[in-house]
C-alpha positions as CSV (number, residue, x, y, z in Angstrom):
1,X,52.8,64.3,-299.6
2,X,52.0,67.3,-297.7
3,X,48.2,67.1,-298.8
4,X,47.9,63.3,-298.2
5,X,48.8,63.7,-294.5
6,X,46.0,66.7,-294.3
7,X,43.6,64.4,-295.5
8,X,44.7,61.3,-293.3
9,X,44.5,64.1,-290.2
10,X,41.1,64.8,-291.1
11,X,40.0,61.5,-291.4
12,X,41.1,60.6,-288.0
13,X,39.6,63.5,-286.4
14,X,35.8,62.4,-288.3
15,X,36.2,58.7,-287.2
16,X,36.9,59.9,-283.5
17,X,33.8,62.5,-283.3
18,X,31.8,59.3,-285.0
19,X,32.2,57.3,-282.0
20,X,31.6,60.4,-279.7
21,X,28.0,61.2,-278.5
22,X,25.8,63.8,-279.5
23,X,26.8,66.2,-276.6
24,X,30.6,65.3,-276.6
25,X,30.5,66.2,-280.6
26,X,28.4,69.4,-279.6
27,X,31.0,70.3,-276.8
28,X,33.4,69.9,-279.3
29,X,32.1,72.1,-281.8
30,X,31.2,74.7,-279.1
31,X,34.9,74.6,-278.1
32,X,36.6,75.0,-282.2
33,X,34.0,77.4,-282.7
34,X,34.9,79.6,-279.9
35,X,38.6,79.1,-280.7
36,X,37.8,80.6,-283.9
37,X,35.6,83.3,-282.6
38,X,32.0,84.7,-283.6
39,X,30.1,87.6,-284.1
40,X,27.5,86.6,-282.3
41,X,24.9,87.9,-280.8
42,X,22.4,88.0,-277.8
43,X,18.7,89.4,-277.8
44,X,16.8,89.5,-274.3
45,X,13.1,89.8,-274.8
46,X,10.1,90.8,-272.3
47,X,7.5,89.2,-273.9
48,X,7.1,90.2,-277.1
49,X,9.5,93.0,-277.1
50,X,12.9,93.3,-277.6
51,X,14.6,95.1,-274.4
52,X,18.0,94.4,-274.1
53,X,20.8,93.4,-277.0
54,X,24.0,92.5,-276.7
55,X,26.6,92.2,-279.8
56,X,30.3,91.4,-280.8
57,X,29.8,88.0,-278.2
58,X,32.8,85.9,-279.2
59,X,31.0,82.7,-276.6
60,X,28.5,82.6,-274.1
61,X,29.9,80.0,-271.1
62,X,27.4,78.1,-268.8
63,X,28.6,78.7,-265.2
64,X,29.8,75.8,-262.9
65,X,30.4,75.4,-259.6
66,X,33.5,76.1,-258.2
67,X,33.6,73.0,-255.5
68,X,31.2,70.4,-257.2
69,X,31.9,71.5,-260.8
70,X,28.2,71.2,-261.7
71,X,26.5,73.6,-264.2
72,X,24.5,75.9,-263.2
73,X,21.6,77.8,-264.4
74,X,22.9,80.4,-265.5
75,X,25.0,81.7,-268.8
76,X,27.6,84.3,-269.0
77,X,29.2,86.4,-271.7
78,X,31.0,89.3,-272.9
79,X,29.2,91.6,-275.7
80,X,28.7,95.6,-276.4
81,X,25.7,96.9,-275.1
82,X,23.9,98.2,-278.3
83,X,21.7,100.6,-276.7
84,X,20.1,101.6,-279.7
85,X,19.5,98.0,-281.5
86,X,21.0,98.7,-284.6
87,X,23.4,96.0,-284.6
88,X,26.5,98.1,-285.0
89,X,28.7,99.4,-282.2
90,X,28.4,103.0,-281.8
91,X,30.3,105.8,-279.9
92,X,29.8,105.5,-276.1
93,X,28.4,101.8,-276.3
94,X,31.3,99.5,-274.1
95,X,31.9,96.0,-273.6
96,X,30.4,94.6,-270.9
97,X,29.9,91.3,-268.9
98,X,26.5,89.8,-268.8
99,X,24.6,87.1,-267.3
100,X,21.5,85.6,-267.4
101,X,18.9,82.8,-266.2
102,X,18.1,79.6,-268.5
103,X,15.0,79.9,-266.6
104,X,13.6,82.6,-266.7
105,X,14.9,84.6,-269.5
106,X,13.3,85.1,-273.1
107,X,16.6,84.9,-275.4
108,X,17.7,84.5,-278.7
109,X,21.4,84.0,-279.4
110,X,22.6,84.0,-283.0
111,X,25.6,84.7,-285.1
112,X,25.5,88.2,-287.1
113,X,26.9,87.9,-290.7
């Protein structure tokens, strides 16, 4: 009985994202994965070369305004600064809060397995 209400809770949940749109389902998705946490992790390039990295990011946010509530340009995180881009988090390498531009920043965020 236990297993039949699982699966009628699940089904409920898929018939409500079907009638959501595309960015509510992706807001929702954003919001279980960052419940559930990720390794992820944030590369800033200058050109063609890697110059900053950032691992261990559980979420980057987008920023909004405090008295409009728009979003801004900008996205914010917390992530190690792994100095020596070897993906690990070394001795003397702290967490640290980041930001950067949509604009004008060469990224790549991505989830280290």
């Amino acid at each position: 009985m236990r297993r039949f209400g699982t699966i009628l809770v699940m089904a409920g949940a898929l018939l409500l994202l079907s009638g959501c749109t595309q960015e509510t389902q992706n807001s929702i998705s954003r919001s279980i994965q960052n419940w559930t946490g990720t390794n992820g992790v944030l590369d800033v390039y200058a050109g063609e070369k890697l110059v900053k990295r950032f691992i261990k990011i559980d979420k980057l946010s987008t920023a909004y305004g405090t008295s409009d509530g728009k979003p801004r340009p900008y996205r914010y995180g917390y992530g190690y600064d792994d100095r020596n881009f070897n993906l690990k988090k070394d001795p003397g390498e702290k967490k640290v809060y980041f930001e950067f531009s949509d604009y004008s920043t060469n990224y790549i965020f991505y989830e280290n397995n």
